[in-house]
N, C-alpha and C positions, 0 to 999 in steps of 0.2 A: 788697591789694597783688598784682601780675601779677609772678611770675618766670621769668625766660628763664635756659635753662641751654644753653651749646657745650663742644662738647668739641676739647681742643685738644691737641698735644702739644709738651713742654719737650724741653730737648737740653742736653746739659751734658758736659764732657769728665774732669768731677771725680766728679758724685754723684748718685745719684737727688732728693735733696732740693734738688741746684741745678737741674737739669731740672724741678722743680716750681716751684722761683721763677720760674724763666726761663720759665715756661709763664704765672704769673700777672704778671709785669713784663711782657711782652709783648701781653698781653690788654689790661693797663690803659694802653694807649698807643692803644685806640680804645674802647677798654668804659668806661663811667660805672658807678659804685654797683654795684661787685664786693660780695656779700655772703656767699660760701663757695665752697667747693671742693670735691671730692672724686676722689683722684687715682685711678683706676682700673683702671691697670695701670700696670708697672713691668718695663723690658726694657732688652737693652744687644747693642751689637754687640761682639764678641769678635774680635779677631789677636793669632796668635801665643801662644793661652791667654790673654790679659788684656782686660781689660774697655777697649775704646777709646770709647766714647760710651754713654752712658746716656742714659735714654730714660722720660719716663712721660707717661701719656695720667691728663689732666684735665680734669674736666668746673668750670665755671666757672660757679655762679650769679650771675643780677645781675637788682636790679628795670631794670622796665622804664618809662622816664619817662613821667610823666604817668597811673599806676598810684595807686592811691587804698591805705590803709593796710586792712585790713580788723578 
């Protein structure tokens, strides 16, 4: 089996862990056979001392079609 891995970044106004959804919802609206993740980093923009956007960088495995099982 051949796996491709991108890395992408989520955006969320609540949480790092919706910035991860929102990172793999948004992949799987052109990616086939999403088969893990690994989020990579994890940041936020700050005003005013509060956290206004969070932010994580995710790399996204997926086989890649017509890849043979090994």
């Amino acid at each position: 089996m051949t796996v491709k891995v991108i890395e992408v970044v989520g955006e969320s106004k609540n949480s790092w862990q919706e910035a991860v959804e929102n990172a793999v919802r948004d992949a799987s609206k052109t990616i086939r056979n999403i088969t893990g993740i690994e989020v990579r980093n994890q940041t936020a923009n700050v005003q005013g001392g509060k956290i206004v956007e969070y932010k994580a960088d995710v790399a996204i495995a997926f086989k890649v079609e017509g890849s043979t099982e090994a």
